[in-house]
MDTraj code that builds the backbone (N, CA, C; nanometers):
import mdtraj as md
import numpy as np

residues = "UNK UNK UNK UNK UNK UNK UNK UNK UNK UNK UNK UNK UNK UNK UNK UNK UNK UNK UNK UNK UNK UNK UNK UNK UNK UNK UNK UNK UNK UNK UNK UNK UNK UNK UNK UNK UNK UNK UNK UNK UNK UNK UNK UNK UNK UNK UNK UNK UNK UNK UNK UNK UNK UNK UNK UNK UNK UNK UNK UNK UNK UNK UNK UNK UNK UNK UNK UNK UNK UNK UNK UNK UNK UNK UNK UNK UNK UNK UNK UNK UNK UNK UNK UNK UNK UNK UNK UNK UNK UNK UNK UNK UNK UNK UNK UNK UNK UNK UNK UNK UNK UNK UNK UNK UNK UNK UNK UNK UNK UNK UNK UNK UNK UNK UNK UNK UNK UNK UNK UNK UNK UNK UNK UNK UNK UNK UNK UNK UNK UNK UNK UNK UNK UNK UNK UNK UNK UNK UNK UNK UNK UNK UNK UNK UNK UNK UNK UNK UNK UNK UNK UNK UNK UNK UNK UNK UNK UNK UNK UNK UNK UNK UNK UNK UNK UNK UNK UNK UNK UNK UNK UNK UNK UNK UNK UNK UNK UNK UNK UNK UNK UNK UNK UNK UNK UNK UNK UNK UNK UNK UNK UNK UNK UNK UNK UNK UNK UNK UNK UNK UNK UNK UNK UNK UNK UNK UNK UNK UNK UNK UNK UNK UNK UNK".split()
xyz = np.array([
    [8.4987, 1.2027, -2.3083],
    [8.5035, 1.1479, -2.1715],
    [8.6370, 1.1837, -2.1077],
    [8.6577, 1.2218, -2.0057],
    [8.7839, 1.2298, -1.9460],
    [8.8504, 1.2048, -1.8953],
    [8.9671, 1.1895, -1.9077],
    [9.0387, 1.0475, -1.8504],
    [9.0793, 1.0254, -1.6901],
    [9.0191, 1.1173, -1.6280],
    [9.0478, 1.1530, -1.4602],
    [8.8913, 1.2704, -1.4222],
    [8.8458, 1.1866, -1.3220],
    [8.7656, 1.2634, -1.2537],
    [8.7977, 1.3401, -1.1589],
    [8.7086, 1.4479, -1.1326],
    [8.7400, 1.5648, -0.9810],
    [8.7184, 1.4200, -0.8538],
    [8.7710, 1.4701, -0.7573],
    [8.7230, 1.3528, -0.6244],
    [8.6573, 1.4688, -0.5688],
    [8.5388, 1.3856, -0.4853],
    [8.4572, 1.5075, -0.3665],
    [8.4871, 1.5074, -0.3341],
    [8.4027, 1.6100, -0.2647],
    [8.4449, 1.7285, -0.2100],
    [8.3434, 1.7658, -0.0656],
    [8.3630, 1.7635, 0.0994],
    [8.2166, 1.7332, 0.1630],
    [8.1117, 1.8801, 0.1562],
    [8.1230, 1.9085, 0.0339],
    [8.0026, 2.0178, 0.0275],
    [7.8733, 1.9772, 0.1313],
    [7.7671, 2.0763, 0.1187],
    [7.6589, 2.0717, 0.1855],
    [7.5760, 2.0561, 0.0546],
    [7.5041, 1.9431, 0.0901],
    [7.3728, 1.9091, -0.0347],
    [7.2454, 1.9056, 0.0473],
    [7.1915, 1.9704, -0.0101],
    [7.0396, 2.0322, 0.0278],
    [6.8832, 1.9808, -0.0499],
    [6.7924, 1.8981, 0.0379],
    [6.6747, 1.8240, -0.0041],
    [6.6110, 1.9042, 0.0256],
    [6.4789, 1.8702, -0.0086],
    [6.3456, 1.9101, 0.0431],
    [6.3349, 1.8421, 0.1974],
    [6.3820, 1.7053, 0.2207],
    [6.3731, 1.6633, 0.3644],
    [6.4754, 1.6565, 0.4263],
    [6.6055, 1.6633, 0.3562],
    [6.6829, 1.6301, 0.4662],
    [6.8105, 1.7102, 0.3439],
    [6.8808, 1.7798, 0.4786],
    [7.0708, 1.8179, 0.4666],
    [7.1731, 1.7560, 0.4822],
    [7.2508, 1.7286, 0.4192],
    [7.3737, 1.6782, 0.4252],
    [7.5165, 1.7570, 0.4505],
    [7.5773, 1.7705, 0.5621],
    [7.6758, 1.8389, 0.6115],
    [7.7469, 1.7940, 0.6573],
    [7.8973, 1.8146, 0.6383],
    [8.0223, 1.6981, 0.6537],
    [8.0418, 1.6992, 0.8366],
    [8.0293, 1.5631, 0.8798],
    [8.0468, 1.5341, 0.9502],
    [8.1424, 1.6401, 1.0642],
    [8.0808, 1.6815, 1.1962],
    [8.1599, 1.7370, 1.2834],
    [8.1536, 1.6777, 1.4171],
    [8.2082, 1.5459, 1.4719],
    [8.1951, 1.5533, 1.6166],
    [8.1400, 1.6328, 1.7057],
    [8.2103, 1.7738, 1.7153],
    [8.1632, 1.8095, 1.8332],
    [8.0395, 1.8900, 1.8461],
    [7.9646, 1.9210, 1.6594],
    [7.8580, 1.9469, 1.6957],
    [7.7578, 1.8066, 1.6732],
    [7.8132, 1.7123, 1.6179],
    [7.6781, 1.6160, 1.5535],
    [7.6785, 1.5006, 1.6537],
    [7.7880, 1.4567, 1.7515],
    [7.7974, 1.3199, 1.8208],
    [7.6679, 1.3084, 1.9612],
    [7.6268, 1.4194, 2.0112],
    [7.5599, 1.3787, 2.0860],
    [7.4242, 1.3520, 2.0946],
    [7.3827, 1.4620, 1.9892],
    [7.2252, 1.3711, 1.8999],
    [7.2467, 1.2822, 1.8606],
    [7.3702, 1.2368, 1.7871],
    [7.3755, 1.0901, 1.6807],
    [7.3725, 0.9969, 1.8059],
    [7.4535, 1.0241, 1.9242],
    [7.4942, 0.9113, 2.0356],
    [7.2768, 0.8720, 2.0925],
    [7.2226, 0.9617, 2.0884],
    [7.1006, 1.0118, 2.2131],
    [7.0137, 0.8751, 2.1190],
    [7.0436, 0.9346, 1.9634],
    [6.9573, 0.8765, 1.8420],
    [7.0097, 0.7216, 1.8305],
    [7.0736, 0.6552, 1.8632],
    [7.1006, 0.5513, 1.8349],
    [7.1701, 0.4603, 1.9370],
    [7.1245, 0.5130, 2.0477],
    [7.1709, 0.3969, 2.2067],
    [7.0890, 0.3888, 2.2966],
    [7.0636, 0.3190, 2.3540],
    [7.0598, 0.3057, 2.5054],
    [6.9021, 0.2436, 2.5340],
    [6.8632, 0.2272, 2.3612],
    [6.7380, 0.0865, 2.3750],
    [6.7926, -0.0297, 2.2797],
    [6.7206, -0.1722, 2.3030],
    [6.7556, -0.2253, 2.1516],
    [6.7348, -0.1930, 2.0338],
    [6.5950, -0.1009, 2.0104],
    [6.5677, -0.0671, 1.8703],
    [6.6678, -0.0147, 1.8296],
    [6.7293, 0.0846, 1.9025],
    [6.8192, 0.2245, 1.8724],
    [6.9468, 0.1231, 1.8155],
    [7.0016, 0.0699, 1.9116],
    [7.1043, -0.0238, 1.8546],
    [7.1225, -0.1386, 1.7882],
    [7.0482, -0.1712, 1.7147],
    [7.0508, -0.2479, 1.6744],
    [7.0645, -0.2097, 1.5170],
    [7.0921, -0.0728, 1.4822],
    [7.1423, 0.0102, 1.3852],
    [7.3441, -0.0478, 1.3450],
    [7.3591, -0.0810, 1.4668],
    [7.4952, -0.1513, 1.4457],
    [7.5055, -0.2461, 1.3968],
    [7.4406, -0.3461, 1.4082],
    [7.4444, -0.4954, 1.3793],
    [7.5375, -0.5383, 1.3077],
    [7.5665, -0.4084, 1.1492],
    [7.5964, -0.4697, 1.0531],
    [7.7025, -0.3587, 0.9967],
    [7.7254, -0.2915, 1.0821],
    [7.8505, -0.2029, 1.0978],
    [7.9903, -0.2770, 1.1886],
    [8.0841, -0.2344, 1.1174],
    [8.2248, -0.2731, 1.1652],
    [8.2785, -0.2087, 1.2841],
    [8.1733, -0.0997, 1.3400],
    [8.1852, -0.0756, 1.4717],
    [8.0609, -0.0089, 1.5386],
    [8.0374, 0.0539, 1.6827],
    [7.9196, 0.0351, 1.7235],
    [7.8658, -0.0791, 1.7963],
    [7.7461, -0.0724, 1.8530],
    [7.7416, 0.0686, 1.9652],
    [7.8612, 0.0807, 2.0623],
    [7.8412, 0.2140, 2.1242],
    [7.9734, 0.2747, 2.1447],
    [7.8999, 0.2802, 2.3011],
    [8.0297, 0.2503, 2.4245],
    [7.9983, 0.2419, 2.5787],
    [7.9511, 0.3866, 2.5941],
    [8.0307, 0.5517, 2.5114],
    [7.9510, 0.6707, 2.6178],
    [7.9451, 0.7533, 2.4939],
    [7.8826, 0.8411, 2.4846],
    [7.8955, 0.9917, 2.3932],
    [8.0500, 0.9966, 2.3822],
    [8.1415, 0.9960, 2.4904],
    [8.2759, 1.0146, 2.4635],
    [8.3751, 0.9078, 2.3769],
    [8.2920, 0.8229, 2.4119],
    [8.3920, 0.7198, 2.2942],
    [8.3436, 0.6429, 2.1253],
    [8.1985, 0.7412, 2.1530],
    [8.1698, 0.7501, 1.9679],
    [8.2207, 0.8714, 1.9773],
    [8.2374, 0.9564, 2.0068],
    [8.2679, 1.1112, 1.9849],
    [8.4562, 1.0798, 1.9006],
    [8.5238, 0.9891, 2.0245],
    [8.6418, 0.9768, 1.9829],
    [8.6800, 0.8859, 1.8701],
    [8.6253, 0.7910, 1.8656],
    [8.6033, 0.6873, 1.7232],
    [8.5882, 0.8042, 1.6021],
    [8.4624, 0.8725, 1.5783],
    [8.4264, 0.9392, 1.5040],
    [8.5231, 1.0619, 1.4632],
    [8.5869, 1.1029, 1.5516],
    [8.6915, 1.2152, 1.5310],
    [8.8671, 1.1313, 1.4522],
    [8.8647, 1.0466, 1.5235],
    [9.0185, 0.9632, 1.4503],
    [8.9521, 0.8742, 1.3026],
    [8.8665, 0.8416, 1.2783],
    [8.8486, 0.7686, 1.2052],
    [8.7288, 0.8108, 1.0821],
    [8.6591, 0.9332, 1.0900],
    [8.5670, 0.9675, 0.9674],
    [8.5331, 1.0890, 0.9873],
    [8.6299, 1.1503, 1.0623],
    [8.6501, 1.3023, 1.0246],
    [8.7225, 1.3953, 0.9638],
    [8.7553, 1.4963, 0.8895],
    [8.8689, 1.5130, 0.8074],
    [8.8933, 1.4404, 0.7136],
    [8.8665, 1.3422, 0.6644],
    [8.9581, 1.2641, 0.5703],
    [8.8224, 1.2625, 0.4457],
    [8.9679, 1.1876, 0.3338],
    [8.9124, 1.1837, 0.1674],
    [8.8464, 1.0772, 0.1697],
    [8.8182, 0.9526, 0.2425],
    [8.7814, 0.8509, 0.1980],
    [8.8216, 0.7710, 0.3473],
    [8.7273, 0.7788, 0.4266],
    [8.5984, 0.7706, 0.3886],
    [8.5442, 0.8954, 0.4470],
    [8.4688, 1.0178, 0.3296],
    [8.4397, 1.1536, 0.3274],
    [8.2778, 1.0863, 0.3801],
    [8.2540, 1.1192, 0.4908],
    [8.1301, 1.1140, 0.6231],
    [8.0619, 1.3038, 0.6146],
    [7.9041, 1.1993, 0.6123],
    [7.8157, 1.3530, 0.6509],
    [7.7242, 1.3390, 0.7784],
    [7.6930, 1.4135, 0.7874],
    [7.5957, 1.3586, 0.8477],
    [7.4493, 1.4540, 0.7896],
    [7.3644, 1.3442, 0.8363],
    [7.2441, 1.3659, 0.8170],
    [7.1404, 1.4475, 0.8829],
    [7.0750, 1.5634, 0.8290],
    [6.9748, 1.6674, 0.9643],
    [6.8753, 1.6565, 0.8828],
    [6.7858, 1.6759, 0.9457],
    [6.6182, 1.6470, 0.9034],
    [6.6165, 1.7987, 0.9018],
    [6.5258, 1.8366, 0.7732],
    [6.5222, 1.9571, 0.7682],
    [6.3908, 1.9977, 0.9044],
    [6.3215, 1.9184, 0.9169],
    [6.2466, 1.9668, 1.0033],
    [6.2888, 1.9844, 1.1700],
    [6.3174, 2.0743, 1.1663],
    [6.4103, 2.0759, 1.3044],
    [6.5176, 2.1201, 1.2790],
    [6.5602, 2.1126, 1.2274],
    [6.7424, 2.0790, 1.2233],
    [6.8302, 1.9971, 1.2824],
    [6.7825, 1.8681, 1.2779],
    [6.8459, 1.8190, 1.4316],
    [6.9176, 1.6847, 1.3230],
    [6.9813, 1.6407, 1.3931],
    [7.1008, 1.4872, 1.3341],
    [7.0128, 1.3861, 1.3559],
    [7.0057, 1.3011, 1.2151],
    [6.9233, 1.1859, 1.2005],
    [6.9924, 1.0632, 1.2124],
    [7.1159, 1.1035, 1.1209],
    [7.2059, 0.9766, 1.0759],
    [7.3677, 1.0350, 1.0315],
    [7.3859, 0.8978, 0.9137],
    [7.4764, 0.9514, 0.8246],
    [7.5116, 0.8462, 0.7370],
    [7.5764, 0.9236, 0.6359],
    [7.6191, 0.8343, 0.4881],
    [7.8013, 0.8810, 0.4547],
    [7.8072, 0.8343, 0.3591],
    [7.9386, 0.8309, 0.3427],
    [8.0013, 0.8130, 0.2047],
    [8.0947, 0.8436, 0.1001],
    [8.1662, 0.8146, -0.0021],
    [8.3113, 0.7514, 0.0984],
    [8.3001, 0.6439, 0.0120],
    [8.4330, 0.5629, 0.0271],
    [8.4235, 0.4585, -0.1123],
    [8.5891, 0.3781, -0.1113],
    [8.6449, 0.3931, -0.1749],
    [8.6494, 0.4295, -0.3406],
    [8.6800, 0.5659, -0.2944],
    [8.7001, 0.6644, -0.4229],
    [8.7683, 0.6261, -0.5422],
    [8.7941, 0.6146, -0.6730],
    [8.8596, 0.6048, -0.7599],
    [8.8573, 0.6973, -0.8539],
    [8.9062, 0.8356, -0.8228],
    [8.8528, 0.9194, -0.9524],
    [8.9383, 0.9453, -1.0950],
    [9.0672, 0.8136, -1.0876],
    [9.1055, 0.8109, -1.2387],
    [8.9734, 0.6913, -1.2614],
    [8.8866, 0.6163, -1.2254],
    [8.7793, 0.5463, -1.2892],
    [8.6447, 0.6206, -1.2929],
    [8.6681, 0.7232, -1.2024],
    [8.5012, 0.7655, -1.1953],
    [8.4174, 0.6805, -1.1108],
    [8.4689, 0.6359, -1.0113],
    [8.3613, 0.5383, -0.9272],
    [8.3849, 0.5938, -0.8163],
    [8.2979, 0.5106, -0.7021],
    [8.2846, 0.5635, -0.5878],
    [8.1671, 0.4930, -0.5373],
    [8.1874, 0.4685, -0.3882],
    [8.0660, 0.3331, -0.2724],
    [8.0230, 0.4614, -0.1847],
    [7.9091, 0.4227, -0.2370],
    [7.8178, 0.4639, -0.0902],
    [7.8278, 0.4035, 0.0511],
    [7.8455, 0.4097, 0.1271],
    [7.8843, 0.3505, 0.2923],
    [7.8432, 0.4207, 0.4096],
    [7.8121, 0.3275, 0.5243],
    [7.8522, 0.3922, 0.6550],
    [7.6822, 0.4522, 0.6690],
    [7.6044, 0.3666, 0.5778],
    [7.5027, 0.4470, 0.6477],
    [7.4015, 0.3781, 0.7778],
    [7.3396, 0.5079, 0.8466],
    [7.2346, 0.4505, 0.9215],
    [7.1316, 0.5754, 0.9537],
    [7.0437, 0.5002, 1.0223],
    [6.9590, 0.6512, 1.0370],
    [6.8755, 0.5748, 1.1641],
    [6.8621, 0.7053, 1.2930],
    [6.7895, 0.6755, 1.4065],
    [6.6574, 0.6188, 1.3471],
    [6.6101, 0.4807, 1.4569],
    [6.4992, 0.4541, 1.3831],
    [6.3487, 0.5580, 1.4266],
    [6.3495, 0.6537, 1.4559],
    [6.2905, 0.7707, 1.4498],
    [6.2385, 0.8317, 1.3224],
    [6.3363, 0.7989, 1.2367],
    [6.3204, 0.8207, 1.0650],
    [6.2883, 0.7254, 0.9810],
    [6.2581, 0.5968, 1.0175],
    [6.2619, 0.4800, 0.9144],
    [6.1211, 0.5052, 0.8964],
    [6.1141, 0.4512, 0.7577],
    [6.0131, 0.4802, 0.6647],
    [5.9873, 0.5584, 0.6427],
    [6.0609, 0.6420, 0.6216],
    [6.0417, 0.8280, 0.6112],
    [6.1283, 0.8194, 0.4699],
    [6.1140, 0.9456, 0.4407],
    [6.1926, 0.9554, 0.3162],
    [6.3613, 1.0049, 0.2933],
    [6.4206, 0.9761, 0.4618],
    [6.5156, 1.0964, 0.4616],
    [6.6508, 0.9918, 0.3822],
    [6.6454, 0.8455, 0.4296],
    [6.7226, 0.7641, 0.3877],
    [6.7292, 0.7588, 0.2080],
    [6.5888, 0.7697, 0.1556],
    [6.6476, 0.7794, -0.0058],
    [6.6554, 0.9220, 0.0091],
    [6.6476, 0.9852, 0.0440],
    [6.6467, 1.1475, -0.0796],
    [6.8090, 1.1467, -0.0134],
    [6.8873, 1.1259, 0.1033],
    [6.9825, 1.1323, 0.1279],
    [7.1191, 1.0746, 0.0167],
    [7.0451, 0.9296, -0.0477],
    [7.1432, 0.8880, -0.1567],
    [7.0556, 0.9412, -0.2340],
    [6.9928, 0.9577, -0.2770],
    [6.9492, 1.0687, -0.3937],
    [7.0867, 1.1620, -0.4157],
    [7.0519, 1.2440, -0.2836],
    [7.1616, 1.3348, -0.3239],
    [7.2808, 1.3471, -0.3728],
    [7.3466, 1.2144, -0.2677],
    [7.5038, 1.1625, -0.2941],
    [7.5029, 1.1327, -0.4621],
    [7.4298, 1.0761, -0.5115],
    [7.4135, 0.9857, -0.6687],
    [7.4305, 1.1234, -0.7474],
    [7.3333, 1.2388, -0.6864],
    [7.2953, 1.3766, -0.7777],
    [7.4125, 1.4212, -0.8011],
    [7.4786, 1.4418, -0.7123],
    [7.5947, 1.5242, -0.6557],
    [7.7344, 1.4689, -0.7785],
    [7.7392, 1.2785, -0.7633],
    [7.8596, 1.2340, -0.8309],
    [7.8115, 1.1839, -0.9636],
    [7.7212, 1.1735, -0.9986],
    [7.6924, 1.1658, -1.1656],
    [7.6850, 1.2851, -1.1906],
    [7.5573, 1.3837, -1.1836],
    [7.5408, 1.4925, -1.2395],
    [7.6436, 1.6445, -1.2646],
    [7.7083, 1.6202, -1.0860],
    [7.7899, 1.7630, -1.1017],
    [7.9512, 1.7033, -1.1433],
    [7.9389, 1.5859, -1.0801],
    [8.1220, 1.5455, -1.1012],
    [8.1412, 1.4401, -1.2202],
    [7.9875, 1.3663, -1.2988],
    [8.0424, 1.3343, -1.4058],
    [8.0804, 1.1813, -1.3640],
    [8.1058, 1.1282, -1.2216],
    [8.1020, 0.9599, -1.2121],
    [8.0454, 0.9005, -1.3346],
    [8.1286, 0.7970, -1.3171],
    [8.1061, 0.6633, -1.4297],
    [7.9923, 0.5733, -1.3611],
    [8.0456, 0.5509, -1.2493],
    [7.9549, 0.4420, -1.1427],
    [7.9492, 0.4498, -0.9834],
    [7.8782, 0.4062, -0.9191],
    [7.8466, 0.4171, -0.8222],
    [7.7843, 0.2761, -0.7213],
    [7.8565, 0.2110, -0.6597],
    [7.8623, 0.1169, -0.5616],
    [7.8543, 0.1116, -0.4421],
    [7.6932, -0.0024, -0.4135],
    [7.6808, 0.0185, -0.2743],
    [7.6813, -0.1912, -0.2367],
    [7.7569, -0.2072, -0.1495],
    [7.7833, -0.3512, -0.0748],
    [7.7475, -0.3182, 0.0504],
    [7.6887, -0.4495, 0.1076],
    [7.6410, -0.4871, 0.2467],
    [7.6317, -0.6345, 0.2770],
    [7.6965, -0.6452, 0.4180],
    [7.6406, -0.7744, 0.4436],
    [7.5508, -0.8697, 0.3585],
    [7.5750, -0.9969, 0.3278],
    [7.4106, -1.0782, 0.2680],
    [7.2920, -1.0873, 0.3064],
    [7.3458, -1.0937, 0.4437],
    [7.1626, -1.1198, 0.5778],
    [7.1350, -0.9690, 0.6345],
    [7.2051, -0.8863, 0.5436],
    [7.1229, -0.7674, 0.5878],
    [7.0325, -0.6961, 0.4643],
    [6.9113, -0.7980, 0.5405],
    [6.7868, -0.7486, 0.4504],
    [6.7701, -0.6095, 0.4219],
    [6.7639, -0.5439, 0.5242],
    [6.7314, -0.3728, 0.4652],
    [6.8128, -0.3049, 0.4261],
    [6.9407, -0.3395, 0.3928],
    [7.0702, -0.2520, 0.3154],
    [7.0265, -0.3471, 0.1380],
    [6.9996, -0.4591, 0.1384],
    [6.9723, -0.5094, 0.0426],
    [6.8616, -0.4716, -0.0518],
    [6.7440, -0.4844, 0.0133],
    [6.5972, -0.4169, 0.0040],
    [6.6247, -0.2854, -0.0928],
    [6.6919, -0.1951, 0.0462],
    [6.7078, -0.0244, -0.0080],
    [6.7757, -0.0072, -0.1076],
    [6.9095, -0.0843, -0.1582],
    [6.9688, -0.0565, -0.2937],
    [6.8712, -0.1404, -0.4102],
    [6.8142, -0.2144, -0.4459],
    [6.7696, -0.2656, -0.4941],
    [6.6012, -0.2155, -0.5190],
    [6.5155, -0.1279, -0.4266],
    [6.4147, 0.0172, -0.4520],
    [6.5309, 0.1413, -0.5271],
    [6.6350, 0.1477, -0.4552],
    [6.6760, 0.2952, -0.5338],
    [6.7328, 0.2632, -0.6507],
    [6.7197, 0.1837, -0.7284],
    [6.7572, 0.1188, -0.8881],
    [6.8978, 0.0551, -0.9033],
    [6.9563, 0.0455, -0.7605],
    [7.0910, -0.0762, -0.7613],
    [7.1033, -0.1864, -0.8691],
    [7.2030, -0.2045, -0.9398],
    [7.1808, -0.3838, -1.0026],
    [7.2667, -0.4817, -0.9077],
    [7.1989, -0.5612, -0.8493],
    [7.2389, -0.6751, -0.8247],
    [7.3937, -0.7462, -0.9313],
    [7.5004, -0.7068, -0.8480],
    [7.6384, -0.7762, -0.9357],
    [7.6715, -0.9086, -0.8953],
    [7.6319, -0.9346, -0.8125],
    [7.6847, -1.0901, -0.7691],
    [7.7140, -1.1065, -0.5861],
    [7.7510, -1.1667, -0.5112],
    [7.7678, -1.2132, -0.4045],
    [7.9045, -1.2544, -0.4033],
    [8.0284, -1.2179, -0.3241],
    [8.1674, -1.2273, -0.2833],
    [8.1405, -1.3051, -0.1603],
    [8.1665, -1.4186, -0.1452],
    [8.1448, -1.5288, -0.0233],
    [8.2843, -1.5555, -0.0122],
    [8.2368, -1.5380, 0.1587],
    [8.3473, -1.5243, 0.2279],
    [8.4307, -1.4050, 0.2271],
    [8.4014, -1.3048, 0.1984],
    [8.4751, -1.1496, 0.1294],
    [8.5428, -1.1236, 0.2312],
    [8.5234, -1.1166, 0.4196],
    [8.5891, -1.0967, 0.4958],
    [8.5396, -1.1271, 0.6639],
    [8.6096, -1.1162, 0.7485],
    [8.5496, -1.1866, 0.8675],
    [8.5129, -1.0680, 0.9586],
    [8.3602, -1.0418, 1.0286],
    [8.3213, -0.8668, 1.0819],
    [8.2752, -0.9235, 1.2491],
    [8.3423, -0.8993, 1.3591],
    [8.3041, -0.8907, 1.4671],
    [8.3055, -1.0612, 1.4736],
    [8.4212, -1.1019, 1.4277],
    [8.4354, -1.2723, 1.4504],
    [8.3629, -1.3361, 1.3703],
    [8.2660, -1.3590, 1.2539],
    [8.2097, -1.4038, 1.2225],
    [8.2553, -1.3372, 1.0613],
    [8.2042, -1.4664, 0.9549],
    [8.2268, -1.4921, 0.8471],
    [8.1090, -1.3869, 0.8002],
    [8.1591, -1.3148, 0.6828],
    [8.0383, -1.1932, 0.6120],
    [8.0845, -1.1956, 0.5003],
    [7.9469, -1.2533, 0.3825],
    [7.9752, -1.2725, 0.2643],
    [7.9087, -1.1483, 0.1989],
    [7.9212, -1.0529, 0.0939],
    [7.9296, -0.9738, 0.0682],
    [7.8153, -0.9346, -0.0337],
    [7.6928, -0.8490, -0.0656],
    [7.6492, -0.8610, -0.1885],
    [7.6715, -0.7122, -0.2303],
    [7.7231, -0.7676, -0.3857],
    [7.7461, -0.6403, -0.4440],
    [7.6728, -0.5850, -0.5416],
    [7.6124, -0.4279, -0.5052],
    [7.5417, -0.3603, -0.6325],
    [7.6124, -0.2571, -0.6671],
    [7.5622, -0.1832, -0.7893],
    [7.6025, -0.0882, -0.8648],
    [7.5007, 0.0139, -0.9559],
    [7.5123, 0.1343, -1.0009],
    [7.4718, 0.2166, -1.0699],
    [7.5804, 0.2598, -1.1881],
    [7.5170, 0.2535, -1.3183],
    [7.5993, 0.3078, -1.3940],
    [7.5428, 0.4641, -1.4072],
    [7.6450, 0.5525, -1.4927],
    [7.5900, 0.6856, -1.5456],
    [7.4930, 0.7021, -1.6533],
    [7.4924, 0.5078, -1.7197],
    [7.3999, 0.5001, -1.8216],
    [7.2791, 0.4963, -1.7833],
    [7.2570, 0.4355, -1.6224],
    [7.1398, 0.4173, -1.6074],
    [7.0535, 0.4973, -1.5362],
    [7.1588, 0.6370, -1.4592],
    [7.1002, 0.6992, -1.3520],
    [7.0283, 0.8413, -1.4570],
    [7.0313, 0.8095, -1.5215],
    [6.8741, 0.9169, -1.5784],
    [6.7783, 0.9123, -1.5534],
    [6.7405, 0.7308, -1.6091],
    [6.6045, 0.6744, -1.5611],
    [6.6201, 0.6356, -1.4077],
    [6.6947, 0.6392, -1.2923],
    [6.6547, 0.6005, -1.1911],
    [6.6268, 0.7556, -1.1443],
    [6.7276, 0.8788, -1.1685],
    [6.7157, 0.9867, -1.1112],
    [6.5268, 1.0234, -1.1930],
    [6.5045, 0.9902, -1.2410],
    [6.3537, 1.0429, -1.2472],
    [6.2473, 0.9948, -1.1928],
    [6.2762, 0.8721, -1.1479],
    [6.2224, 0.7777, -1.0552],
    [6.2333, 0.8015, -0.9516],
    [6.4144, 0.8854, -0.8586],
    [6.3614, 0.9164, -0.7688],
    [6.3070, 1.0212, -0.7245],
    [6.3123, 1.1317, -0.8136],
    [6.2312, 1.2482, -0.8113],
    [6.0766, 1.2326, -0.8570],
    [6.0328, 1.1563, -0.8865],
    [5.8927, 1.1048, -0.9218],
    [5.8384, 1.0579, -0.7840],
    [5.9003, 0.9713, -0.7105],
    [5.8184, 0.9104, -0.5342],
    [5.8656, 1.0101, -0.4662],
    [5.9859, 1.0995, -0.4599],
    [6.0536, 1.1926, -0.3345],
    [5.9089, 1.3110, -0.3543],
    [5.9123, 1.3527, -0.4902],
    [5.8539, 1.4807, -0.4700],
    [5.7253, 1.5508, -0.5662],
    [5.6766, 1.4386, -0.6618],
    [5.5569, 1.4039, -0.7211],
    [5.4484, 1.4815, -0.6363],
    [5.4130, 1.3499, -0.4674],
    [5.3100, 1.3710, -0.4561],
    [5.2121, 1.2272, -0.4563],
    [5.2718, 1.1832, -0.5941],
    [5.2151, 1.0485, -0.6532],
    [5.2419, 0.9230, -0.4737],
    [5.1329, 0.8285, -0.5067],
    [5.1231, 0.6857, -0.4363],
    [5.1958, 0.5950, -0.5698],
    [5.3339, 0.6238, -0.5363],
    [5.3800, 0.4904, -0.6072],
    [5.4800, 0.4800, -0.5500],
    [5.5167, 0.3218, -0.5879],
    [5.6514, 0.2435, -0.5104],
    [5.7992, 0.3008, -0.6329],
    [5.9102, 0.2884, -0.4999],
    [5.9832, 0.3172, -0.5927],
    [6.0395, 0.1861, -0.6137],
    [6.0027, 0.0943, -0.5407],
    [6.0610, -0.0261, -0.5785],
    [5.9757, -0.0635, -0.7542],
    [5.8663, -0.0540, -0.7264],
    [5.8288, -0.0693, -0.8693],
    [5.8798, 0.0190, -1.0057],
    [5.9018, 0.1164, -0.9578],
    [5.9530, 0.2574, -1.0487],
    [6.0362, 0.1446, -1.1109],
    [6.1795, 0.0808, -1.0223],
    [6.2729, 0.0824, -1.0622],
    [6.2640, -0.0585, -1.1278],
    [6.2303, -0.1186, -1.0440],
    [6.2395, -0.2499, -1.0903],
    [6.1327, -0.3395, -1.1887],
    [6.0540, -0.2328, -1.2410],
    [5.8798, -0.2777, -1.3531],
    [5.9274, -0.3477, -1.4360],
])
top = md.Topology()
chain = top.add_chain()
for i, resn in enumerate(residues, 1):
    res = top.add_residue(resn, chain, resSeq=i)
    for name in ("N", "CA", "C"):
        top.add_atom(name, md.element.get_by_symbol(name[0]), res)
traj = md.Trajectory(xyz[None], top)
């Protein structure tokens, strides 16, 4: 085992449904802005983000450029549907530890144009593929809000373990946000990585919530 991991790196990771390509403002902000404003459905993708929705294209454009572009952590992609090529969303690695081998999934969302589609798991598919398989991670951590059912839901189908609940963890847009925390070990992502290549690209009618959780 080695006593220091590589840190990522924003390569391009490539699905059957969807690409992952490191975040660029000035080509990805104005689909992402089109995809996620100016109804309630669209925005309401914020709810449970520490920032968002944004007043114009120009001031997510500028948020997005000072704050999750260029940098190690938090290393931002964004998300293109292979069909088209066009910007769905995006995900994120943050806080990195690569003398532990860990690393949080974050920062995600996806226009609801895509929900219930497959682009949201094969997207952490990838991220998981990418830091167990090629870089050798120990673990892998994803936290969200408590009352956000569908960040909860989704780690807990893609083979998350439930670690416990941090109450009171910190205060988001004035209000008290208690924290639930999951995790993936490297012990366990064999059997989840076949699970999720079993619902992504089988073919098969099965849940992956059941895959994971039988």
């Amino acid at each position: 085992m080695p006593t220091t991991w590589m840190p990522p790196s924003p390569v391009e990771l490539k699905g059957r449904n969807v690409t992952l390509r490191a975040l660029l403002p000035e080509r990805d902000v104005a689909v992402l802005y089109f995809g996620s404003h100016r109804t309630p459905e669209k925005e309401a993708i914020w709810n449970y983000l520490p920032y968002g929705p944004f007043g114009s294209q120009e001031e997510m454009g500028a948020y997005y450029s000072e704050n999750m572009t260029g940098k190690a952590d938090p290393m931002v992609w964004t998300v293109f549907s292979n069909e088209g090529d066009k910007q769905i969303g995006t995900t994120a690695l943050l806080a990195v530890v690569p003398a532990h081998g860990r690393a949080e999934i974050g920062h995600v969302w996806f226009t609801p144009a895509v929900h219930r589609t497959k682009a949201n798991t094969e997207s952490q598919y990838l991220l998981l593929s990418y830091l167990f398989d090629d870089l050798g991670y120990r673990r892998m951590e994803w936290k969200c809000d408590s009352l956000n059912h569908p960040s909860r839901t989704a780690a807990a189908r893609m083979g998350f373990s439930f670690e416990g609940r941090f109450r009171q963890h910190m205060m988001l847009r004035g209000k008290n946000r208690d924290t639930d925390w999951f995790a993936m070990t490297d012990k366990e992502w064999p059997r989840c990585r076949g699970n999720f290549e079993r619902w992504l690209y089988s073919g098969e009618k099965v849940s992956l919530m059941e895959l994971n959780n039988g």
